[in-house]
PAVEX-331167 format. One record per residue (C-alpha): residue number from 1; chain; x, y, z. Coordinates in pm, whole numbers. Layout:
+-------+------+--------+--------+--------+
! lumpa ! guza !      x !      y !      z !
+-------+------+--------+--------+--------+
!   NUM !    A !      X !      Y !      Z !
...
+-------+------+--------+--------+--------+
END
This chain:
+-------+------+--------+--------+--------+
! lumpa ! guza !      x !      y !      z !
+-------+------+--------+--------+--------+
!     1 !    A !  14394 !   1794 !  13684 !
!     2 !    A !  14539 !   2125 !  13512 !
!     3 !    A !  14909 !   2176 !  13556 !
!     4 !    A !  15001 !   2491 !  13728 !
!     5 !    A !  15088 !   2679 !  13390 !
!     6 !    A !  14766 !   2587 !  13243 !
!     7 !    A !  14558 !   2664 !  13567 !
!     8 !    A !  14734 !   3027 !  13578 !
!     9 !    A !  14613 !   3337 !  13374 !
!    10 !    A !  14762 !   3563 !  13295 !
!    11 !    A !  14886 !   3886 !  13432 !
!    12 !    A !  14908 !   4234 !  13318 !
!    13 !    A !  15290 !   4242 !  13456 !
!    14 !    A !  15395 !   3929 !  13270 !
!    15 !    A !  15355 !   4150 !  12965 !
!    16 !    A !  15736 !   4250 !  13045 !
!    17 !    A !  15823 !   3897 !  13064 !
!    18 !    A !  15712 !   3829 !  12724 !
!    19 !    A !  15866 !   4127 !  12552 !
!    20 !    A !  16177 !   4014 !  12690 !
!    21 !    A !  16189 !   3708 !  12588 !
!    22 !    A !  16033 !   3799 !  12194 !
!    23 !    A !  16343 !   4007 !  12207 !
!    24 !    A !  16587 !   3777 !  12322 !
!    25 !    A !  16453 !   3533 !  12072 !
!    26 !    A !  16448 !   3759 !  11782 !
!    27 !    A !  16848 !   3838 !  11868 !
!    28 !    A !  16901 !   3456 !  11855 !
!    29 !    A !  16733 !   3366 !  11546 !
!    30 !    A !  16482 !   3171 !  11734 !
!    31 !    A !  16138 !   3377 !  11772 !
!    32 !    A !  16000 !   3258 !  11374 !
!    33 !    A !  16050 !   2881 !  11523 !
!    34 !    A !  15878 !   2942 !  11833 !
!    35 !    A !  15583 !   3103 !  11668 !
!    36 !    A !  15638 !   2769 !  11455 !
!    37 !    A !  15589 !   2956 !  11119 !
!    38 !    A !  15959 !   2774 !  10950 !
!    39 !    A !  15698 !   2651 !  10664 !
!    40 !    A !  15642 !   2995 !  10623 !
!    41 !    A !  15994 !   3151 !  10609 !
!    42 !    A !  15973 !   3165 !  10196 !
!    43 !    A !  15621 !   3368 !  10242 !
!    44 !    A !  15796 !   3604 !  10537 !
!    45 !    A !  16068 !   3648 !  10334 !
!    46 !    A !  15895 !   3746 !  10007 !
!    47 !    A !  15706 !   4002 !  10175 !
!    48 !    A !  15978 !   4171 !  10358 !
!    49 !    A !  16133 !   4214 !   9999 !
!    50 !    A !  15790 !   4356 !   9865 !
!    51 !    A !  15768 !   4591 !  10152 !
!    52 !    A !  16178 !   4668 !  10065 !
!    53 !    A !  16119 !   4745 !   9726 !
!    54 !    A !  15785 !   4956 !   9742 !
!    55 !    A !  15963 !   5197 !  10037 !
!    56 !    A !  16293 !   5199 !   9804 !
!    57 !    A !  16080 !   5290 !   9517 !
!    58 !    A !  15851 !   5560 !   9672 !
!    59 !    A !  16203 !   5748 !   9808 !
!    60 !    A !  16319 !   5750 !   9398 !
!    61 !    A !  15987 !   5842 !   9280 !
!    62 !    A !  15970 !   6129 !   9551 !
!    63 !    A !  16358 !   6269 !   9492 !
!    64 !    A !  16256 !   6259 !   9104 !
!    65 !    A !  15917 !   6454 !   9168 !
!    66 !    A !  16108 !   6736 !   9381 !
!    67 !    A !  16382 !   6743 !   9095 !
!    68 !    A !  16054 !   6787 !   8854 !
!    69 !    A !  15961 !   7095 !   9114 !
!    70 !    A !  16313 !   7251 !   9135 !
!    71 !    A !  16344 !   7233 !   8765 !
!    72 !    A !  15982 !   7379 !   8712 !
!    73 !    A !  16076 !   7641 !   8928 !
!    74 !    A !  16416 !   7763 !   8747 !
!    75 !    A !  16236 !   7708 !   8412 !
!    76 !    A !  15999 !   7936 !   8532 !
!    77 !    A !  16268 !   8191 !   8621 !
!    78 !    A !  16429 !   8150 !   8290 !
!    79 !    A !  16081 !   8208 !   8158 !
!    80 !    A !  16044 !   8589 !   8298 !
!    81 !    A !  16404 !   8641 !   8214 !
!    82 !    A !  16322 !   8555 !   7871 !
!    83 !    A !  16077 !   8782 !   7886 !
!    84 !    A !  16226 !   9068 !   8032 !
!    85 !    A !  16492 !   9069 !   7731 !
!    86 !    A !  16276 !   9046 !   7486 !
!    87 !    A !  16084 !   9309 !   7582 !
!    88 !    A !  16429 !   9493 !   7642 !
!    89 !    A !  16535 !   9369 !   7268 !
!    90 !    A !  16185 !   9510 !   7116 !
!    91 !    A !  16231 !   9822 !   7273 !
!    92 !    A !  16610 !   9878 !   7123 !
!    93 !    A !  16504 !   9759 !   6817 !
!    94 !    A !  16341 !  10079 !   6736 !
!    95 !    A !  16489 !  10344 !   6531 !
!    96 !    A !  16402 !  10637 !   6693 !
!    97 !    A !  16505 !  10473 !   7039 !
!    98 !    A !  16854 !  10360 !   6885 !
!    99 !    A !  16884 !  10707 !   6733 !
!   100 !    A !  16772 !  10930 !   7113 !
!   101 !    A !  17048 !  10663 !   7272 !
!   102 !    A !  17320 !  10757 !   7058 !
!   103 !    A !  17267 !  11131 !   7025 !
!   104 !    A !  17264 !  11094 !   7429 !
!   105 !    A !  17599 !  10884 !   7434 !
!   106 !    A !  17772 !  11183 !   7164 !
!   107 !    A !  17799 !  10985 !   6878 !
!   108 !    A !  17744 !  11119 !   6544 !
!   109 !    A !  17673 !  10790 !   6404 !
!   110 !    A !  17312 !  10838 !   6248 !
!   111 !    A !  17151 !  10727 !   5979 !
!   112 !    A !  17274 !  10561 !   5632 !
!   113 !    A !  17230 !  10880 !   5332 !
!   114 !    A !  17310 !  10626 !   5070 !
!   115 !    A !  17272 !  10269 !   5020 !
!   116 !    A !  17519 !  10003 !   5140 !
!   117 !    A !  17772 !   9941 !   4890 !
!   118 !    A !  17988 !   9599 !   4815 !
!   119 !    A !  18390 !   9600 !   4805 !
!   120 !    A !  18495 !   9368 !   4519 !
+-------+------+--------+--------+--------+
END
């Protein structure tokens, strides 16, 4: 009749068993010949480099994206510093401002009374 493996099911604690000895194959080398896939190895082998190359390229496209978002950030900082001196420069640029700031500093620098002229 049956032999005894064949007449024997299986058990929930031979689970360990087989865990072990996956693992002790894989360390040796031996577990893709026992699953008898070796006219396979080209296929296993092309998708482990598929699966390399798309988690190798989603880590550079996610460092680029947060350089994008640190860079966006400064720029933005630059931005409202940009601002903030223009406004600053707009506000100096007025006569009457540049004239109240220097009577308030003492100088008696004021305005021109004649025009500009050119040393020849």
């Amino acid at each position: 009749m049956l032999g005894e493996k064949e007449q024997r099911k299986w058990r929930f604690s031979d689970v360990g068993e087989w865990l072990k000895n996956a693992f002790l194959a894989t360390i040796k080398g031996e577990f893709l010949l026992r699953l008898h896939v070796s006219k396979y190895f080209i296929h296993i082998i092309y998708t482990f480099f598929l699966f390399f190359a798309s988690i190798w390229l989603s880590l550079k496209i996610e460092k680029t994206l947060t350089k994008v978002e640190d860079n966006r950030k400064a720029l933005e900082d630059i931005e409202i510093y940009h601002a903030q001196k223009t406004v600053e420069l707009v506000s100096l640029g007025r006569m009457t401002k540049v004239q109240e700031m220097l009577g308030k500093a003492g100088s008696e620098v004021g305005m021109p009374e004649e025009p500009a002229s050119r040393i020849k």
